[in-house]
N, C-alpha and C positions, 0 to 999 in steps of 0.2 A: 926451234926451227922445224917445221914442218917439212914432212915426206909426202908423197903423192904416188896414187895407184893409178895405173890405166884407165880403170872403169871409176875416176876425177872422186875420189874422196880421200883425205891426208890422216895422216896419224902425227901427233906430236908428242913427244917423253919430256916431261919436264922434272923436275929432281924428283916430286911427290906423286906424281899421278900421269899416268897418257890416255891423252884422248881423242877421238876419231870426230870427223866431221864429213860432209859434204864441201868440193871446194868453190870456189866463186865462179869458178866455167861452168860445173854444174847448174849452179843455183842461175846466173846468167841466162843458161841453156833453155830450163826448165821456167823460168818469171816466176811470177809470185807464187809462194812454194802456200800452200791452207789446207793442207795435213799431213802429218808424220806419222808413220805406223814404227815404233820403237820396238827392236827386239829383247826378250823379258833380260831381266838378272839373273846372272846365271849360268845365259845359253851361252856355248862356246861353239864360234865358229870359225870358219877355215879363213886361212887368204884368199879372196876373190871370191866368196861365199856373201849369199844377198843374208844381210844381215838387219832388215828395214826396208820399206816404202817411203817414199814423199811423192804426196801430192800435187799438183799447182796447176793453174788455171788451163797451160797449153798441154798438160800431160800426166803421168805416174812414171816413176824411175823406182829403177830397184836401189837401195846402198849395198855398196859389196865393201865389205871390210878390207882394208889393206895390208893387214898380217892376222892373220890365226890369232886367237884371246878371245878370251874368256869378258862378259860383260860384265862390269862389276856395279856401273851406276847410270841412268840415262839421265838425260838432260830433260826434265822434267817440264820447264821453264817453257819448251819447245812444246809441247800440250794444250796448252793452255795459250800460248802465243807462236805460232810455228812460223811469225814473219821475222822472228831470229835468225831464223837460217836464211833469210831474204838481209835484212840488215847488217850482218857481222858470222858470215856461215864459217869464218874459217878462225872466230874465236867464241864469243858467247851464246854463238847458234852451234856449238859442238853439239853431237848426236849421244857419245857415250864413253863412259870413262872406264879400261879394259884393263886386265892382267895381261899382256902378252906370253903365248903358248910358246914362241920360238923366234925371239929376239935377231935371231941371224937375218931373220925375213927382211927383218928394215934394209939389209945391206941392198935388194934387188929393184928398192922402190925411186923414184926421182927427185933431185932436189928442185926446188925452187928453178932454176934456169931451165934446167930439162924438161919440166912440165909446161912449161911457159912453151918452149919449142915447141914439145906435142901437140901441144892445143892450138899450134899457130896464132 
């Protein structure tokens, strides 16, 4: 089940791995996303820290990470093809797959219905 940050990118834990994305308001927001600037392996960044670019046709947006983690892998797939994040942004278009720094964080983020309100 996916969480959701203010500035519209989700984090999802699943038994083996969690991973971040851009969400579909986003991707919506922005049209056809044709280039992703992915931050390295490695770098650890905060909650609400731009952690990436995407680019697309009407603009450039920052991605802000939804909890503090550490990057462990990018979605490479998104390189080479970055209309992932246009087709499927909130599964096979994930950005990157992270250690979370401080797990409590997830408690502050929105489910599913809350973010749906925020975004009207």
């Amino acid at each position: 089940m996916n969480q959701y940050h203010a500035e519209h990118t989700w984090v999802r834990v699943d038994a083996d791995a969690t991973f971040v994305g851009i969400t579909k308001h986003a991707q919506d927001t922005l049209g056809d996303i044709v280039f992703i600037d992915l931050a390295e392996i490695g770098k650890t960044v905060a909650q609400g820290s731009v952690a990436g670019v995407v680019e697309s046709v009407k603009a450039a947006a920052d991605v802000h990470m939804p909890a503090a983690a550490t990057v462990l892998e990018v979605n490479e797939a998104l390189r080479a093809d970055p209309s992932l994040a246009n087709s499927d942004p909130e599964g096979a278009g994930w950005f990157y797959k992270v250690s979370l720094s401080n797990p409590t964080e997830l408690e502050g983020l929105m489910d599913a219905a809350a973010y749906q309100a925020f975004t009207g």
